[in-house]
C-alpha positions as CSV (number, residue, x, y, z in Angstrom):
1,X,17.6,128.2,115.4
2,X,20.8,130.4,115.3
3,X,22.2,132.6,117.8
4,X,20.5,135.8,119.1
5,X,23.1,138.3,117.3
6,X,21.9,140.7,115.2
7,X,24.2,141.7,112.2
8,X,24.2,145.3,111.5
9,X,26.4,148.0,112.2
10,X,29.3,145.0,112.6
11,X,32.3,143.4,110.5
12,X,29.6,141.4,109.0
13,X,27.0,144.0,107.7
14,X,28.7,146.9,108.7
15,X,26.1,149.1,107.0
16,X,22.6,149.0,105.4
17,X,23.8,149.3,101.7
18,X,25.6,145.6,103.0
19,X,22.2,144.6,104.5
20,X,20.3,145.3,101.7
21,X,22.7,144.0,99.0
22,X,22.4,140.7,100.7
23,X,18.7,140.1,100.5
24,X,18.9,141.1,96.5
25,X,21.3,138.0,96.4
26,X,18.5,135.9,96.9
27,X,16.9,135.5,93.7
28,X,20.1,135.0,92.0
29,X,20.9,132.1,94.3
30,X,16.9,130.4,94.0
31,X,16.9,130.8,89.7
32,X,19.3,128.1,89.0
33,X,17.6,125.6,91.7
34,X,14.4,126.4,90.6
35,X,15.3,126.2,86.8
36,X,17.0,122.5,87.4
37,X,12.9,121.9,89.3
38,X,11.4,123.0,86.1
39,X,13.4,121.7,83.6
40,X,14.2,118.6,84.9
41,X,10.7,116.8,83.8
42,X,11.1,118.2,80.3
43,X,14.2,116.7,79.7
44,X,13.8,113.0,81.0
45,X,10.9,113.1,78.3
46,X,12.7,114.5,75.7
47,X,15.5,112.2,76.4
48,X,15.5,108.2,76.8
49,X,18.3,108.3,78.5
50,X,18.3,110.7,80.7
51,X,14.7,109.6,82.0
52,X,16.2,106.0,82.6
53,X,19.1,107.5,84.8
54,X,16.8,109.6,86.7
55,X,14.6,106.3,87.5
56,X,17.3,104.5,87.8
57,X,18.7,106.1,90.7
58,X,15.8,108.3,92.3
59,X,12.6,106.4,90.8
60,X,11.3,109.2,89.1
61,X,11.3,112.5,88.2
62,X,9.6,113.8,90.8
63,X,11.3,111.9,93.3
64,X,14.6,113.5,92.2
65,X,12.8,116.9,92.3
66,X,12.0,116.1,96.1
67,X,15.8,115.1,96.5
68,X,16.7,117.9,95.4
69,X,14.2,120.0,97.1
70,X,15.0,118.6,100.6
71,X,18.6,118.7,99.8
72,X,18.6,122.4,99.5
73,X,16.2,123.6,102.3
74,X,17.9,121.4,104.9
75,X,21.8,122.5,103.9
76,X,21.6,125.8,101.6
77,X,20.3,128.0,104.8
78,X,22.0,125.9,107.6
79,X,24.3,128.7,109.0
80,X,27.5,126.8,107.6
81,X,28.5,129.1,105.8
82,X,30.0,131.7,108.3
83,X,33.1,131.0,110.6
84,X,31.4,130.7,113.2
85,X,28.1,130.3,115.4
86,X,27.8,133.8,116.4
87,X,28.4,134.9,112.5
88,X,25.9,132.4,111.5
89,X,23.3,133.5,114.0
90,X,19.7,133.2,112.5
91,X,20.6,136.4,110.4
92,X,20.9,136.1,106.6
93,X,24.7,136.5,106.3
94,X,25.2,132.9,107.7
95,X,22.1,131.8,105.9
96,X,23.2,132.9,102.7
97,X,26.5,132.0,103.0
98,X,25.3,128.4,103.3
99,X,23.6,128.8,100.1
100,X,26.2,129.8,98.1
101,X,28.2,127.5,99.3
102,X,25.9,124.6,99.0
């Protein structure tokens, strides 16, 4: 999946400080998703409503956990993020990109 470029040394991680920055990014990206995971059953039994939305439209909790599980591995690393194929590559600029973006 990707292109065969490697990014480092170019305009997109022109150094490793750039290279290394970018993999620190990825906890701050997974927190909120995984938060929303484990929070999500807590609040449809604390609230009535909420837990009748969340069946209502996903048929359960855990359903809408694995909607929004799927949702996020198959777009937040998808390379869409960069301009272009050869900036998305398989390299974690263009993977990264995706997620912030998603």
């Amino acid at each position: 999946v990707g292109s065969s470029v490697v990014h480092l040394g170019d305009h997109n991680v022109p150094n490793a400080h750039f290279f290394i920055d970018k993999y620190t990014q990825v906890p701050r990206i997974l927190n909120p998703v995984v938060a929303v995971l484990d929070e999500l059953p807590k609040v449809a039994a604390r609230d009535p409503a909420i837990r009748d939305y969340i069946e209502g439209s996903f048929d359960s909790v855990e359903g809408c956990r694995k909607l929004i599980m799927a949702d996020f591995c198959r777009h937040a690393f998808d390379g869409s993020g960069a301009d272009n194929f050869f900036d998305a590559g398989s390299c974690i600029d263009g993977r990264l990109t995706s997620a912030w973006q998603w």
